[in-house]
N, C-alpha and C positions, 0 to 999 in steps of 0.2 A: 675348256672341257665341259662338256654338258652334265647337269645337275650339282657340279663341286661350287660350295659356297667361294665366297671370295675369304673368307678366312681359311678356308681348306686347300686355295692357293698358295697361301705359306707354309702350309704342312705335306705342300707335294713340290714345293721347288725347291730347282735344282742347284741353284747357289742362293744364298743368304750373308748377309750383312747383320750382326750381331753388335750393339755398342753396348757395354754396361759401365755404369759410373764410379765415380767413388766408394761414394757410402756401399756402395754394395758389394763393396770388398775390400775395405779397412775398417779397422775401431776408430772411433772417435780421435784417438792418440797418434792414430798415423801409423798404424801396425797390421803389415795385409792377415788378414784374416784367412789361415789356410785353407779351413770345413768351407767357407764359404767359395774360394778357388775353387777348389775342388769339385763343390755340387756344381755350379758351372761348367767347369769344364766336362764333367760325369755328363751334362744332359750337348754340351755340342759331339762330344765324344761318338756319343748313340746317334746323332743324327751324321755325322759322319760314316758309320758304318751302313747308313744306306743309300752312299753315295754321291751327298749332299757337299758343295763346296763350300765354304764357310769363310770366311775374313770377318775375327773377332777385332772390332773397334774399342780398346780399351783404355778409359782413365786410370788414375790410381799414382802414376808417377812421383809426382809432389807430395799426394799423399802419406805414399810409402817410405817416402825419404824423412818424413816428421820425424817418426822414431828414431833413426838411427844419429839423426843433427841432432838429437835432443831436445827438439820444438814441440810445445803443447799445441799449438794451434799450428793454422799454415799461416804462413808469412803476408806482409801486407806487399813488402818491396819485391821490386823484379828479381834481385842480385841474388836474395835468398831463396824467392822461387823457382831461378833458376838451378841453385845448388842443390838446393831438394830433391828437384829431375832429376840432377844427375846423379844421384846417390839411390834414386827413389825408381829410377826405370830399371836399373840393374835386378834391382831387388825383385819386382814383379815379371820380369820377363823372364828372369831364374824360375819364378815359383812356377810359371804357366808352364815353362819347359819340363818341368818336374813331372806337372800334375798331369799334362797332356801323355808325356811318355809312358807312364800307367797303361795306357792303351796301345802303345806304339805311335804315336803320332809325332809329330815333329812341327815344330814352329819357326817360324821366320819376324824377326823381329823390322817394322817398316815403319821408320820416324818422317811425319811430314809436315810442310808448313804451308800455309796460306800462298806466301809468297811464293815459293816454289810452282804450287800447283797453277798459277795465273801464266807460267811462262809458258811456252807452246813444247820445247824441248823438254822441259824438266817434267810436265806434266804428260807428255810421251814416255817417257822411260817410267815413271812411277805406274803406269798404267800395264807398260810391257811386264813388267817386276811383277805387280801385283799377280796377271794372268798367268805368267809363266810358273810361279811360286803353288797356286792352284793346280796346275797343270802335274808339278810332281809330286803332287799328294801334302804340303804344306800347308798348314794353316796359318796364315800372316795375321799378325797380332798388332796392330795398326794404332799408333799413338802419334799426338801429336809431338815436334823436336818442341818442348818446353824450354830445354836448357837454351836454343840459341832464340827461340820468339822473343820479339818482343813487344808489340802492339797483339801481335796472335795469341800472346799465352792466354789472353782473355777472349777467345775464339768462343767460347762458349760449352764447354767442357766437353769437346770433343761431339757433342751434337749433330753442329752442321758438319763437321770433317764428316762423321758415319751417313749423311747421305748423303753427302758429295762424293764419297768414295762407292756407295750405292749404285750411282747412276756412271760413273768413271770403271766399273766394272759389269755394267747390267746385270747388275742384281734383281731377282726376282722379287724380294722382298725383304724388309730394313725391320728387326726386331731390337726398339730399343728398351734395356731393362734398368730401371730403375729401383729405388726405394719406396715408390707407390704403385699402388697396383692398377691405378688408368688415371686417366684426364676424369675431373669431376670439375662440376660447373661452379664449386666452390672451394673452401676448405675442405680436406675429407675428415677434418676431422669434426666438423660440424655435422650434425644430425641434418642438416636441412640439406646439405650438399648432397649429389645426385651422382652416378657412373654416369659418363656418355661412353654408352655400347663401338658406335658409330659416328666417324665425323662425311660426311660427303662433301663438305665444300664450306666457306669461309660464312655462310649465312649459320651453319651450327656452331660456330665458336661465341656470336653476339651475346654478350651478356654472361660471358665466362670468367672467371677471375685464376689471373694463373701466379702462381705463389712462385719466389724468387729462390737463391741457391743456400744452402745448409752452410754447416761449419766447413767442411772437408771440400767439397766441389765447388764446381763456379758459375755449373748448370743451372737445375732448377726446371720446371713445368715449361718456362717462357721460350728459353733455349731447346727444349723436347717437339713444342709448338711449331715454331721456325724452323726444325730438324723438317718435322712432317711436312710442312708446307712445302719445302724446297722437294724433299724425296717426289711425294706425288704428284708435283708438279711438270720433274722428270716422268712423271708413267712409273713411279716405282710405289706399292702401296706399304703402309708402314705397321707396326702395333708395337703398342706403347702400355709396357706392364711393369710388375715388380721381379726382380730376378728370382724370389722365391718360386714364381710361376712359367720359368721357360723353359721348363717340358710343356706344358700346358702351348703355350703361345708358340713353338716351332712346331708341334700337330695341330695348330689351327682350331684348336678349343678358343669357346668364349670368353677367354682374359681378354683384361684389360681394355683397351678401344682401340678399335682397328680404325685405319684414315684411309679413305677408297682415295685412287690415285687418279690423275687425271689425263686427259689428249694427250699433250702437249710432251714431246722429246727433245730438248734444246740441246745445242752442241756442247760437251761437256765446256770445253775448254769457257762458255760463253756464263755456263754457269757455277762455276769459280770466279767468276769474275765480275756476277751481281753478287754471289753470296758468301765469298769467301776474302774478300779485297775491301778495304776502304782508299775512298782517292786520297793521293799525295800532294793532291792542289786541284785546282779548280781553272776550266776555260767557258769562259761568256760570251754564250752564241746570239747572234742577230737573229729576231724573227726567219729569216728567208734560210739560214743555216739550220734552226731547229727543226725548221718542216723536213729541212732534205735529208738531214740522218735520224729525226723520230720517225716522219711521213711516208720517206721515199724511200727510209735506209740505205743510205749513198754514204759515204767517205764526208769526212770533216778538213776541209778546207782551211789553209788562211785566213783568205777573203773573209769567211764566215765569222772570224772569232774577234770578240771588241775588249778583249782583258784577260789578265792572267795571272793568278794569285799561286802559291807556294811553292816549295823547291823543289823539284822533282826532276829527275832522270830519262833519258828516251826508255821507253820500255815499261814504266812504270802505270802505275792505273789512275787516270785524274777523270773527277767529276763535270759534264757536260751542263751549262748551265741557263736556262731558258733566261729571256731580257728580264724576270720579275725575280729570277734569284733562284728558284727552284731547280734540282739534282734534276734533268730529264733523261738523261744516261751516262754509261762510264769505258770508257776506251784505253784502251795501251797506246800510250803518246810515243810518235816516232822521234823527236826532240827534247835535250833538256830544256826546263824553265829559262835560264836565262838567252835561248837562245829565239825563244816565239814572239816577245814584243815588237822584234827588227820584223817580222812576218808579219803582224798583223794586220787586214786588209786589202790584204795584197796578191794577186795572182800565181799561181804556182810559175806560168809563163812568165812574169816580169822577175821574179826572185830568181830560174834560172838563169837569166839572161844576166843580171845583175850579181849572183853570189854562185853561180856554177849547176851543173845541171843533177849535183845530191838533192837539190832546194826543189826540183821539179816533182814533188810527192807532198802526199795530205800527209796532213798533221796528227791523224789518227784514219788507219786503214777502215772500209767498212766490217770487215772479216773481224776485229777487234774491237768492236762496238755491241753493248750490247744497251737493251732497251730498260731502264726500269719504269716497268708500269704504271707502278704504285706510287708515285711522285709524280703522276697526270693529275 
């Protein structure tokens, strides 16, 4: 639209992605803070009344289960911050229910995992769920499943989930709120440190220093960072404020730092599966197989692979490994581990002929491969 700033993009679209964290809506103690609920919900509320479709990304779970376990702090082990979820998402998806219906609104509570969203099926239905949920006027309240993760629970306090859920719903724009009011090139609480207004591309983060997660979250600046990166690298642009400021930042006022978004629209499912997966083993490619799935983008072969490190499942996500050792990308393996060493080097035509003609397919489809760049 001609003359609208690009912050004034956020204050005129028509779905939004909303994530807010902990701290900014529990005490220290693990106790949800109601007033604070509330003004949140008070300002998606209003922007709901003009239309706007909303998918509130929200932490808090673990949190809110502190108090009622009787935990001062949150816990270090899984077992107990699983418990915590589970005692701890009741309690906030209650309070949202409450404060939302003030207005009439109605909430859908939508638990998801990493793991989930990498499968092609499960991340179809999450997506149908999400749209259709929209569609009857519901605001889905998007957390991660804490209680069953267990490598994800440290996903990054829901961060990357809210722009992977961003771009798995094209969203117009990812407002994350925090307990800081933007990205500063330093400490904010240093006099020397500076707002950045603006980020346009990875040359304005140099020389930035990003401070890690509080007592309550597990976030932090670092995880807000890598939120952004991945959102507008879908084409989704971000802003990154304090919750005290999101009336301000859903009309497109100058809080916080806006992240201009870029080209680039990868396939969802491709990007869940740079940014939301860690591999469950590793396969080491021959020079002549790296060219053809970094180079060529073709399907990964037998022939092509010289080793195979950890235990994994067909289905699962393993790292692609150039001859000097380097992660060059990561695919959904059609085989488990114990089954690719009898493969290795070998023609897909000789393994049928030999072990029947299941064995006549690669090892990892190209459709299932994606590139990480940033490991060139």
């Amino acid at each position: 639209m001609a003359g609208v700033t690009p912050r004034g993009l956020v204050g005129s679209a028509s779905r939004l992605v909303v994530k807010v964290g902990s701290s900014s809506l529990t005490t220290a103690s693990g106790v949800i803070d109601v007033d604070r609920v509330d003004a949140l919900v008070d300002v998606l509320a209003a922007r709901r009344r003009t239309g706007t479709q909303i998918v509130l990304v929200s932490s808090g779970a673990i949190a809110a289960g502190l108090g009622p376990l009787g935990l001062a702090a949150r816990p270090r082990d899984l077992a107990t911050q699983q418990a915590a979820a589970s005692v701890g998402q009741g309690v906030l998806v209650a309070r949202y229910t409450s404060s939302f219906a003030r207005y009439g609104l109605r909430v859908g509570q939508v638990l998801l995992t990493a793991d989930d969203m990498m499968r092609r099926s499960h991340h179809r239905n999450a997506q149908r769920t999400l749209a259709r949920l929209l569609e009857l006027g519901i605001v889905p309240v998007v957390n991660e499943n804490d209680t069953v993760a267990t490598d994800e629970i440290r996903f990054g306090d829901n961060d990357r989930l809210a722009a992977l859920v961003a771009h798995l719903i094209h969203a117009d724009a990812l407002v994350l709120l925090s307990d800081v009011d933007a990205l500063y090139t330093g400490d904010p609480r240093k006099p020397e440190s500076r707002r950045l207004a603006e980020i346009t591309g990875p040359a304005d983060l140099v020389g930035v220093e990003l401070g890690r997660s509080g007592a309550v979250g597990t976030g932090g600046m670092i995880t807000k960072v890598q939120a952004a990166r991945i959102a507008t690298g879908a084409g989704v642009p971000v802003v990154l404020t304090a919750a005290a400021h999101a009336a301000q930042a859903l009309a497109g006022a100058d809080v916080g730092t806006y992240f201009h978004p870029g080209g680039r629209h990868p396939g969802t499912r491709l990007l869940w599966l740079a940014h939301a997966t860690t591999g469950r083993g590793r396969l080491h490619l021959d020079s002549g197989a790296v060219e053809a799935v970094v180079g060529r983008r073709k399907s990964l072969l037998p022939a092509g692979v010289t080793a195979v490190e950890g235990d994994f499942a067909a289905g699962d996500p393993v790292d692609l490994c150039a001859p000097v050792g380097r992660v060059v990308a990561r695919g959904l393996v059609n085989f488990d581990a114990g089954e690719i060493p009898d493969l290795l080097g070998r023609s897909t035509r000789e393994l049928a002929t030999e072990l029947g003609p299941e064995y006549e397919r690669e090892l990892i489809h190209r459709d299932d491969i994606v590139i990480l760049e940033a490991h060139h």
